[in-house]
N, C-alpha and C positions, 0 to 999 in steps of 0.2 A: 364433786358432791352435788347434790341433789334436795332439794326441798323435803323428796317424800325420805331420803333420809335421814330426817328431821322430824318429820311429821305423818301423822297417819294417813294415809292413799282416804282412807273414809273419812279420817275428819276433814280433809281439805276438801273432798265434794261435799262434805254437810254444810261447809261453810259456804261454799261455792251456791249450794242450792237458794239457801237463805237467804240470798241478797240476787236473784237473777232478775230482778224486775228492774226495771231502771230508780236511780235517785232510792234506792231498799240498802245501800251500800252505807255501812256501822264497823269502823276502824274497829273499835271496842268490841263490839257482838265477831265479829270477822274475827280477833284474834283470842276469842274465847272461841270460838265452836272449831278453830281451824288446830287449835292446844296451843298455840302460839303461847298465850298468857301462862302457860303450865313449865315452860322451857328455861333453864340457864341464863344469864346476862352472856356466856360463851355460846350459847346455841346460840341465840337472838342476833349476836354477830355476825354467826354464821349466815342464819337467814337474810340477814342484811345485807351479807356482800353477795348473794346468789340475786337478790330482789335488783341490786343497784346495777343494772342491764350496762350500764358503759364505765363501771369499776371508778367512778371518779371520788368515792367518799361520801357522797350523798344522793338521794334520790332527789330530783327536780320534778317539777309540776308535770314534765311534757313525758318523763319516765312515769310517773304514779300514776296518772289516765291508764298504763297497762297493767295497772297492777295484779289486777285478774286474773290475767294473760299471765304470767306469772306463776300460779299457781296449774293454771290448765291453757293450754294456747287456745282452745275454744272458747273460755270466756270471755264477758263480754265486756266491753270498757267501761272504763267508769266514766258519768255524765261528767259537764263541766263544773255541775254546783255539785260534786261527791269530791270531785275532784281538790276544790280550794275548801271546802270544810276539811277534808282531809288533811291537805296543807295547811290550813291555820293552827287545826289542831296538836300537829306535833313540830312543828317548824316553832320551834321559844323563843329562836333570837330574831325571828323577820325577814331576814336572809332570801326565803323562795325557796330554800330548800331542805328537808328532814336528813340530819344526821343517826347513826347508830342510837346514839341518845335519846332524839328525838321520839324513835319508836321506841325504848324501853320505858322512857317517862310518861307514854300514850298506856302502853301496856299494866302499868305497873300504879294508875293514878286514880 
């Protein structure tokens, strides 16, 4: 399985465009334009295990820098302060790293 089916081929470059500039990068704005926010607690999982590049349960700081990349391999990384805003934001227990949870609590808050 596959992200785009999951998600719209067009909504995920509308979201992609939105944020091409460096430090323009909004977990929140990102998974409203991308319909992320639109989807299931069982989609969201889904997307989750496709996002988590080394299948360990959670996305790490040194995985979410791609997260882009993810969506389109041409995107462009995310800076280092998109990076840990992003991580603060959905990581709850401190840990360094977002669980499934994590993003649905980002999505859903």
């Amino acid at each position: 399985m596959s992200l785009t089916d999951i998600l719209s081929p067009s909504d995920i470059a509308a979201a992609l465009r939105d944020c091409q500039a460096p430090d323009s990068f909004s977990p929140k704005k990102f998974f409203q334009i991308s319909g992320m926010s639109k989807k299931s607690s069982s989609q969201l999982k889904e997307i989750f295990r496709i996002l988590d590049n080394d299948q360990s349960g959670f996305i790490e700081e040194d995985e979410l820098k791609y997260f882009l990349q993810r969506f389109e391999c041409g995107a462009r990384v995310l800076t280092t302060s998109e990076t840990k805003t992003f991580l603060a934001a959905a990581d709850h227990d401190g840990d360094g790293k977002i669980g499934a949870e994590g993003i649905n609590l980002l999505i859903y808050r």
